[in-house]
C-alpha positions as CSV (number, residue, x, y, z in Angstrom):
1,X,37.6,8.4,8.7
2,X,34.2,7.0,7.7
3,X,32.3,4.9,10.7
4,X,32.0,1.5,10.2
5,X,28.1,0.6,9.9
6,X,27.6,-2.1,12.8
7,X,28.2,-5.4,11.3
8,X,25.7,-7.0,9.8
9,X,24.0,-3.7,8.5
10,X,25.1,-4.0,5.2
11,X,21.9,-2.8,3.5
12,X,22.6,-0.4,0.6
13,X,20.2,2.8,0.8
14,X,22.0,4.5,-1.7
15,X,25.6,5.9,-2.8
16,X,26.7,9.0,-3.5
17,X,28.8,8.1,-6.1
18,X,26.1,8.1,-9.7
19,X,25.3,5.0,-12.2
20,X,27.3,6.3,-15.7
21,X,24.3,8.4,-17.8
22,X,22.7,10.5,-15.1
23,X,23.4,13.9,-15.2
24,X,25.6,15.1,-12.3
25,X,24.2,19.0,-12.7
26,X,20.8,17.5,-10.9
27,X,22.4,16.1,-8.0
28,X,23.7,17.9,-4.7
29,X,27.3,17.5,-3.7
30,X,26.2,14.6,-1.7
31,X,24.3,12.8,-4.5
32,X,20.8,14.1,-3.7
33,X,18.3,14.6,-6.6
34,X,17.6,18.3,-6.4
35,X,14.3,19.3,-5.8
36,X,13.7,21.2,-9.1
37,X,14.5,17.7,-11.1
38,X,12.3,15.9,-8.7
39,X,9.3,18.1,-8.9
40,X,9.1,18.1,-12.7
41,X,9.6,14.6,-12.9
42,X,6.9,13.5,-10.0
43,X,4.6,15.8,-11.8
44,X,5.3,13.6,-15.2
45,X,4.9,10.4,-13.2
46,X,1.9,10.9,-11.6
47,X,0.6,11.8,-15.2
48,X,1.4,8.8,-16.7
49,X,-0.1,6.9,-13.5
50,X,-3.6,8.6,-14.2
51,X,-3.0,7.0,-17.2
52,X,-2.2,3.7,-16.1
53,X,-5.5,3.7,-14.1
54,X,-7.7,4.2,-16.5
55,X,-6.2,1.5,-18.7
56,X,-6.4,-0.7,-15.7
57,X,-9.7,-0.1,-15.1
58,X,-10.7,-0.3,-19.2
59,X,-8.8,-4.1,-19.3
60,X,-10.2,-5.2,-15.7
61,X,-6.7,-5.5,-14.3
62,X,-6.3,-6.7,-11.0
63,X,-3.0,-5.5,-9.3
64,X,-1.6,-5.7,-6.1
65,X,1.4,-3.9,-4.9
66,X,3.2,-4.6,-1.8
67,X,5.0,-1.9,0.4
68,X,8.0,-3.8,2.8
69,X,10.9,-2.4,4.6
70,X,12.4,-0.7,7.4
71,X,10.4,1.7,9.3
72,X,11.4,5.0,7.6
73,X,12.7,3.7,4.7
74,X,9.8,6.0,2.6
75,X,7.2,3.6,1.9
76,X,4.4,5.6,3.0
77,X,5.8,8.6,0.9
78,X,5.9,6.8,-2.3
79,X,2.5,5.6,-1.7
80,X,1.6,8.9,-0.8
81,X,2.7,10.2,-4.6
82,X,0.8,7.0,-5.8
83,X,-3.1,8.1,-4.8
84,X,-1.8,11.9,-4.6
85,X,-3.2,12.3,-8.4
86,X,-5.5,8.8,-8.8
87,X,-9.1,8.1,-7.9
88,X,-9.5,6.2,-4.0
89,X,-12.5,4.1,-6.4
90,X,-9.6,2.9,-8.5
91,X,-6.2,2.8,-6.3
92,X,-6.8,2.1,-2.8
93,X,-4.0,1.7,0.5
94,X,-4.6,-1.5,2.8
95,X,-2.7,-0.5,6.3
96,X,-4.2,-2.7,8.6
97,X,-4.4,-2.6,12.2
98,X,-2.8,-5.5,14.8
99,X,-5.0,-7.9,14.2
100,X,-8.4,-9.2,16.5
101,X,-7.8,-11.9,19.4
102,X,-10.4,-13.4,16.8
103,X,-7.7,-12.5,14.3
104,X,-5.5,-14.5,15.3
105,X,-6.9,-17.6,15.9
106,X,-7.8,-17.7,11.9
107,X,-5.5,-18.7,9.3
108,X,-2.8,-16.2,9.1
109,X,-3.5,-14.6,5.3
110,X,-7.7,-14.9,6.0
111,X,-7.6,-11.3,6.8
112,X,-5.4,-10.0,4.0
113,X,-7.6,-11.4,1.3
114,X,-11.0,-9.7,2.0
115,X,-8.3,-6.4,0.4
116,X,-7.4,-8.4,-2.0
117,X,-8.0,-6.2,-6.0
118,X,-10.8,-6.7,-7.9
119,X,-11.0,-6.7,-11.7
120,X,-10.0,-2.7,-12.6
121,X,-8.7,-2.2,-9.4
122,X,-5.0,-1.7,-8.2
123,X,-4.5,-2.1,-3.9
124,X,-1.2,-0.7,-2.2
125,X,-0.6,-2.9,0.8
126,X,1.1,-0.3,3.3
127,X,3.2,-3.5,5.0
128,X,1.6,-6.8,4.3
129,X,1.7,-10.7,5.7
130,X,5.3,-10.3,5.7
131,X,4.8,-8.9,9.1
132,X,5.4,-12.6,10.0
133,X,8.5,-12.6,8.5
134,X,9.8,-9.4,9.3
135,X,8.4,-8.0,12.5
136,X,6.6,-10.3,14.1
137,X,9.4,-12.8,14.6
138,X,12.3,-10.7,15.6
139,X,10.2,-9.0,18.0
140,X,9.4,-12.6,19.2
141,X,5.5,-12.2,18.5
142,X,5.5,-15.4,16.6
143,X,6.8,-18.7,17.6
144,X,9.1,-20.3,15.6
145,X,7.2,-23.0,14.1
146,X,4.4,-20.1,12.8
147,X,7.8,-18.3,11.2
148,X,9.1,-21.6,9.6
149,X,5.2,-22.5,8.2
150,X,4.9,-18.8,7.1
151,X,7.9,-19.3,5.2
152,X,6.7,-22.8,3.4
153,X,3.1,-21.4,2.0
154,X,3.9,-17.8,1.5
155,X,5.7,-18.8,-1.7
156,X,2.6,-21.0,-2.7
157,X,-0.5,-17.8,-1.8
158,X,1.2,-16.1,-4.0
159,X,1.4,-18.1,-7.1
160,X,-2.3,-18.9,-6.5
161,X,-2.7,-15.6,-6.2
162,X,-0.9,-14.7,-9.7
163,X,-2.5,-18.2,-11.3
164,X,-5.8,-16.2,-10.2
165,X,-4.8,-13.7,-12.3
166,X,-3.5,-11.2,-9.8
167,X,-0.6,-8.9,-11.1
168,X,2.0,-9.2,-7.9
169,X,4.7,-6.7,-7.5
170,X,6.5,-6.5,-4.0
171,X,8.9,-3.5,-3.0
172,X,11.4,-3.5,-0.3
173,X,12.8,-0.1,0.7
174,X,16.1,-0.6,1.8
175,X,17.9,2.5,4.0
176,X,21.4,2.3,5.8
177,X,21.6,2.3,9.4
178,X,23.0,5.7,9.4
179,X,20.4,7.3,7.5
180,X,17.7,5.8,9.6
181,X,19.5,7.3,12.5
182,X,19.5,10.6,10.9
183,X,15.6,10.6,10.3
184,X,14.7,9.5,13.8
185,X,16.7,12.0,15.5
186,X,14.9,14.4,13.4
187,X,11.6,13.4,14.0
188,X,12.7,13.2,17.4
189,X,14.1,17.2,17.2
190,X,10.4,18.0,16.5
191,X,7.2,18.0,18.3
192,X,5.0,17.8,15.6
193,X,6.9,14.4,14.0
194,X,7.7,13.5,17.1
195,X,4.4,10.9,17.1
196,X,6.2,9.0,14.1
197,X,8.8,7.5,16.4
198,X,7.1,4.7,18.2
199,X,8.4,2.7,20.9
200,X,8.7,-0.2,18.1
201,X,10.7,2.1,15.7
202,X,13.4,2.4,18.4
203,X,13.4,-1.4,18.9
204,X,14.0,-1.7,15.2
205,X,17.2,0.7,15.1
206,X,18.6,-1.3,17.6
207,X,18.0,-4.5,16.3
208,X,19.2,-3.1,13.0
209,X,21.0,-6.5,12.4
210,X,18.2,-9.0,13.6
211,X,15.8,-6.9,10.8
212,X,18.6,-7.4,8.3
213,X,18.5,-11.7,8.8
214,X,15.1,-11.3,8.8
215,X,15.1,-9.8,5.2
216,X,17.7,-11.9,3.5
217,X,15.7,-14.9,5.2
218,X,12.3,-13.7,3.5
219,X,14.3,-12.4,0.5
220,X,15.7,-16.9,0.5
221,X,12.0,-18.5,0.8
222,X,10.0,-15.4,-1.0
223,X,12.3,-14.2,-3.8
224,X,10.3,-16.3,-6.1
225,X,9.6,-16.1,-10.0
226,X,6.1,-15.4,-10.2
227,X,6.4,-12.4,-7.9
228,X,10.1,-11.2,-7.4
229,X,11.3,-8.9,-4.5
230,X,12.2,-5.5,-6.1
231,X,14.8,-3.2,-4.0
232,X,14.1,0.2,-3.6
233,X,17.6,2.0,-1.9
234,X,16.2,4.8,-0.2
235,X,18.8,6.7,1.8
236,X,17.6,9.6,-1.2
237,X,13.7,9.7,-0.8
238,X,13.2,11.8,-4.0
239,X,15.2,9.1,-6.2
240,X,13.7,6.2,-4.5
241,X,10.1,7.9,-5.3
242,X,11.0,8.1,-8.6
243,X,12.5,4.9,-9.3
244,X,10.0,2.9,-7.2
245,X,6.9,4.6,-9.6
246,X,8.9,4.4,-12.8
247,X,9.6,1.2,-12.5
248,X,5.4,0.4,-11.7
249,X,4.7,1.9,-14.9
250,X,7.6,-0.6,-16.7
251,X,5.2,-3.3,-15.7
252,X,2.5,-2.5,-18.0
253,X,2.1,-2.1,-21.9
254,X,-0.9,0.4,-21.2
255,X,-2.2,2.8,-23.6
256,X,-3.8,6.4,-23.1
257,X,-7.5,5.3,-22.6
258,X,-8.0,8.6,-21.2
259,X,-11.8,10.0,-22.0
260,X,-12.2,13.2,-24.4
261,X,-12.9,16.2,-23.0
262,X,-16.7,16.6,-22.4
263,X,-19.1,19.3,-23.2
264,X,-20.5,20.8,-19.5
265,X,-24.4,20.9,-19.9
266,X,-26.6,24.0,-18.8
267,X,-28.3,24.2,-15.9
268,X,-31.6,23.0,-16.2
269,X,-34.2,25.9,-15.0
270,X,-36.3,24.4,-12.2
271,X,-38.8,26.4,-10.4
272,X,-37.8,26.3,-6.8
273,X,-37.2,29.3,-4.5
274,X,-34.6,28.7,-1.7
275,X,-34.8,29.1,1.8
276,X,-33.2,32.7,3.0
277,X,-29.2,32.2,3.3
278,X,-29.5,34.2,6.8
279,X,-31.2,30.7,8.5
280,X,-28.0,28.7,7.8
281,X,-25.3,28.6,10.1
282,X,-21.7,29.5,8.7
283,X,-18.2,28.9,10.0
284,X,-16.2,32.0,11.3
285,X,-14.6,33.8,8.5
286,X,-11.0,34.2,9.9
287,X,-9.1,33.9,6.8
């Protein structure tokens, strides 16, 4: 007999059972994407997202995409696939640290909008201001009357920020409690992942339920038409890659703006002779 998630943790991360018109040949017996399907189709994605940057920076686009959820829910690997093939110039990541005591004292977005795009530019906030919503108030770091003020002007930056002319589009990786269980205790099984279980990690797996009011509260006050919430389920990583960039690229109408292929030039004779290579100093060869 199944277990009973806690109650309360009624995220869906994913089910084993497929949406009619997907193939069941490239899924595992327990609904995983195989890794042959993923790999050809990551390769294609990241193709077309070369593409989308170079019609993003040919119309002066400004696009911001924002990265919530639980901690190991994949957000940093789907950003990861995001720059993995595009120029840092073009598509940049925002993960910012706790903020200043000076921080702190300012008004609560001031320090996300420095990162704010520019025209041709598209910015991947890893997390966002919806710490406030998310982590800083069911770990108590907020009082309630910065929460319930958070809550009120969120909603209204963010139309500003679209009536500025701001392409918003917010993910939210969703994972069941069970599967976040399973990739702790496997970063927790090795030494060398063992540094991506923080003490705050484990206070999120046990206050699986207090993170889950804290979403569907956001999702009530944030949720809004301008810039919808967009759920990524994630107990697959390889689908939720795929689906989370596939569903980017929907956003635009680009075009391939791609430049030709260019002719190398010669190198231009200059008449220079070189120091001796025997005064440099050169690393070990041990490979």
């Amino acid at each position: 007999m199944a277990k009973k998630p806690p109650e309360g943790a009624d995220d869906v991360g994913g089910s084993a059972e497929l949406p009619p018109g997907l193939d069941p040949k490239n899924y595992s017996s327990k609904g995983h994407l195989r890794s042959t399907v993923y790999d050809a189709e990551m390769a294609r994605l990241q193709e077309q997202l070369v593409l989308l940057q170079y019609w993003i920076i040919s119309q002066g686009l400004k696009v911001l995409v924002i990265f919530e959820g639980r901690g190991s829910a994949g957000k940093g690997g789907v950003i990861k696939r995001i720059t993995e093939r595009t120029s840092p110039r073009t598509v940049r990541v925002v993960a910012l640290p706790k903020p200043t005591e000076r921080q702190r004292t300012q008004w609560y977005f001031q320090r996300y909008v420095e990162h704010l795009p520019a025209a041709g530019e598209m910015v991947l906030f890893d997390r966002s201001w919806y710490n406030r919503s998310n982590v800083e108030w069911v770990m108590g770091y907020c009082t309630e009357a910065e929460h319930d003020e958070f809550l009120r002007s969120c909603p209204e930056f963010e139309r500003m920020l679209v009536r500025s002319g701001i392409l918003v589009l917010k993910y939210w990786f969703s994972v069941s409690f069970e599967e976040q269980r399973r990739r702790f205790q496997a970063r927790n099984r090795e030494p060398l992942r063992r540094w991506k279980l923080s003490e705050m990690d484990l206070a999120e797996h046990e206050l699986y339920v207090r993170y889950s009011m804290a979403k569907d509260t956001t999702f009530q006050y944030t949720d809004i038409k301008q810039a919808p919430w967009y759920v990524v389920p994630s107990d697959d990583k390889r689908a939720a890659r795929l689906n989370c960039i596939s569903h980017l690229l929907s956003q635009f109408d680009y075009e391939d703006v791609a430049p030709d292929v260019v002719d190398l030039p010669a190198m231009k004779e200059i008449a220079y002779m070189r120091p001796p290579m025997h005064e440099q100093t050169f690393v070990p060869r041990v490979y």
